[in-house]
C-alpha positions as CSV (number, residue, x, y, z in Angstrom):
1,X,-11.2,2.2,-6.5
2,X,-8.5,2.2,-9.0
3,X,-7.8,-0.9,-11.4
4,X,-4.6,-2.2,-12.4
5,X,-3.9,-2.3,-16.2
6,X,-4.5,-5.3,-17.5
7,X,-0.9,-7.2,-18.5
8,X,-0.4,-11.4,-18.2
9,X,0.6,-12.5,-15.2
10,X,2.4,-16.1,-14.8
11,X,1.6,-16.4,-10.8
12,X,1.2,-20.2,-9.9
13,X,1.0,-21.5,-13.3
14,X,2.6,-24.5,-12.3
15,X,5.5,-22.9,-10.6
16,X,5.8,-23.7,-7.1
17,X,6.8,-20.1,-4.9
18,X,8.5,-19.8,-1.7
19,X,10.6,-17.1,-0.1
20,X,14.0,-18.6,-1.6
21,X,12.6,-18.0,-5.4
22,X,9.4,-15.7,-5.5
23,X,11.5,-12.4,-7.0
24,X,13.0,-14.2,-9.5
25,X,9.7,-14.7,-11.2
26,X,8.6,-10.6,-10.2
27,X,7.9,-8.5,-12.9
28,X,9.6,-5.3,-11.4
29,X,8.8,-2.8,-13.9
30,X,5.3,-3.4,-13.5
31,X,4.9,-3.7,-10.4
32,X,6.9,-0.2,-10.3
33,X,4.2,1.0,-12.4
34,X,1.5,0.2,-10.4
35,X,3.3,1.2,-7.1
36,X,3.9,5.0,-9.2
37,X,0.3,4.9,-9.5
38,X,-1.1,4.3,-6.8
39,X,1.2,6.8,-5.2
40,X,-0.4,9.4,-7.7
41,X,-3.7,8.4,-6.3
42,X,-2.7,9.2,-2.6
43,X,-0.8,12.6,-3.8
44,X,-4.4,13.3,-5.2
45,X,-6.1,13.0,-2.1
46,X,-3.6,14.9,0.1
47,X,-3.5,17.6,-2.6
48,X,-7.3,17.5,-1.7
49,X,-6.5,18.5,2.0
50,X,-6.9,14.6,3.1
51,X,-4.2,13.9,6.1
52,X,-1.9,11.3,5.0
53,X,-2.8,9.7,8.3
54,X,-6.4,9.5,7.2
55,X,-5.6,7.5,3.8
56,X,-5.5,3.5,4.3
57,X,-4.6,1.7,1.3
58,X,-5.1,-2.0,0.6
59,X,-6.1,-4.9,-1.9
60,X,-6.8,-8.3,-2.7
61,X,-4.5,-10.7,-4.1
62,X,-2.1,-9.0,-6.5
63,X,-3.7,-5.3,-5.2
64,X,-2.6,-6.4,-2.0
65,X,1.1,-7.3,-3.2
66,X,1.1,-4.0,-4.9
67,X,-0.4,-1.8,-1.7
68,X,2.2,-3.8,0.4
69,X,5.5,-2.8,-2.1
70,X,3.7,1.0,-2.3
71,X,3.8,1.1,1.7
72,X,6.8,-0.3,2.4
73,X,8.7,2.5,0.2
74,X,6.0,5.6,0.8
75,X,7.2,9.0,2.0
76,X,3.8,9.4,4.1
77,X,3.1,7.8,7.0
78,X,-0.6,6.7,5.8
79,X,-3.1,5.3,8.2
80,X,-2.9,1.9,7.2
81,X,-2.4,-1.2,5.1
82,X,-4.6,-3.8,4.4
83,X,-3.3,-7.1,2.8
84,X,-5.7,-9.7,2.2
85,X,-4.7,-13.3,0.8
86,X,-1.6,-12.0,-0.5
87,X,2.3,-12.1,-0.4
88,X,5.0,-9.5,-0.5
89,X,6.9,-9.3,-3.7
90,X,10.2,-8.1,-4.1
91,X,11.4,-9.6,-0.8
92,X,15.2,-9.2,-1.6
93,X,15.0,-6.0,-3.0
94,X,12.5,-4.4,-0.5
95,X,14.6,-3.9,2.7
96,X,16.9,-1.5,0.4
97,X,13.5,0.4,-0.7
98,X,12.0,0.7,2.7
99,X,11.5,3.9,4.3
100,X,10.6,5.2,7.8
101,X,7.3,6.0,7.1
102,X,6.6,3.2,5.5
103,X,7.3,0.6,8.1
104,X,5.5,3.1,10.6
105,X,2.5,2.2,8.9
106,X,0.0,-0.3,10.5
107,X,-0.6,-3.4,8.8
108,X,-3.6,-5.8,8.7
109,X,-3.0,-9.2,7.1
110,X,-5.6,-12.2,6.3
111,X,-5.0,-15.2,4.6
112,X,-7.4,-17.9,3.9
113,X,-6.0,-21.8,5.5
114,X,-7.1,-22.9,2.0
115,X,-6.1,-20.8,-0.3
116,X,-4.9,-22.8,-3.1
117,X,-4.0,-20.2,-5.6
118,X,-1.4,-18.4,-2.8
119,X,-0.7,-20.7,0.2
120,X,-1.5,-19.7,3.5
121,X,2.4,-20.3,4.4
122,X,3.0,-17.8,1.6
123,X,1.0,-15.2,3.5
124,X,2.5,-16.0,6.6
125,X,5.4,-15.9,5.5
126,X,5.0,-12.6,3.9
127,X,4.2,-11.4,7.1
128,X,7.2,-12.4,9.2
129,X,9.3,-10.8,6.5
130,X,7.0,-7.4,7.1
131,X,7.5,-8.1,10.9
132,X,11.6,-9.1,10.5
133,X,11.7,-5.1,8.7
134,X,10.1,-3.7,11.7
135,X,6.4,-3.1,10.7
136,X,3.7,-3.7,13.7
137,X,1.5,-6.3,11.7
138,X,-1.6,-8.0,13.1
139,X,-1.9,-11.3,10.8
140,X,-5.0,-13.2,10.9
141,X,-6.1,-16.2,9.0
142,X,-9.7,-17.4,8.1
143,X,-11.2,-21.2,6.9
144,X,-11.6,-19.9,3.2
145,X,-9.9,-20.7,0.0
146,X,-9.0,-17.0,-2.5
147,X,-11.8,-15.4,-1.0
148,X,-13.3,-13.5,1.6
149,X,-14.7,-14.2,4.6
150,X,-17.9,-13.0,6.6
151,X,-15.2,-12.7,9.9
152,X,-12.8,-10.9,7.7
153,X,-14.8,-8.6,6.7
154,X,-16.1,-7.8,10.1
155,X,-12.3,-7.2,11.4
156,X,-11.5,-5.3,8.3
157,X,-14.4,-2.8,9.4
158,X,-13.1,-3.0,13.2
159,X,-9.7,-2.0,11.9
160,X,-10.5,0.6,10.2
161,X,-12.6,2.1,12.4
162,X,-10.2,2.1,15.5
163,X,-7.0,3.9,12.6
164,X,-9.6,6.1,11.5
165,X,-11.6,7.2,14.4
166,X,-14.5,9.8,14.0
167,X,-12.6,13.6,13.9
């Protein structure tokens, strides 16, 4: 899987986030960055002869954050998004980037009820802003802190097996 370049990040460091404020503290050129190339990555794969429809992209945390921005403005409608314990940056600028086939893609969110690093309202509320732009989201949360869970790991697999069934 790819890895993000290493840069600092100041997320939570005593700031407190919610949806009025989060961008303001968004490092856009980065996150840019990362969205360009992870984008690369899926032009790779369909270069390869992969259908766009058979490439699901997702992360963790700030992976997540960056798969959601990448979605949200792709040019391919991909065959899914997974977003776990995460939040949607760029929430003012985003409804200007969005594309067709970007909200067309399906989206599975989780988001641990403890999580003290990103909130659980944070996710939720990342999610109602991903529902308010018209994607078809299923958002699930799980008793964890910034972690993973047994059951979310067992839906994860669920999901992708019913957007990528066998060919």
């Amino acid at each position: 899987y790819p890895t993000a370049p290493t840069r600092p990040i100041t997320l939570n460091m005593g700031m407190t986030l919610d949806k009025d404020d989060s961008d303001e503290h968004t490092d856009f050129e980065g996150l840019e960055q990362s969205r360009k190339m992870l984008e690369s990555l899926i032009t790779k794969e369909v270069e390869a002869g992969i259908e766009p429809e058979r490439i699901v992209i997702g992360g963790f945390s700030q992976g997540g954050a960056v798969s959601i921005f990448t979605a949200a403005q792709s040019k391919r409608k991909l065959g899914g998004l997974l977003a776990l314990s995460t939040w949607t940056p760029g929430h003012t600028k985003l409804p200007s980037l969005l594309t067709g086939e970007g909200k067309s893609i399906p989206v599975l969110q989780c988001h641990g009820t403890a999580d003290p690093l990103l909130p659980h309202s944070l996710g939720k509320q990342s999610n109602d802003l991903l529902n308010s732009l018209g994607f078809k989201t299923s958002f699930h949360s799980f008793p964890m802190q910034h972690a993973s869970h047994p059951d979310e790991i067992r839906l994860v697999a669920e999901t992708l097996n019913s957007w990528l069934p066998n060919q």
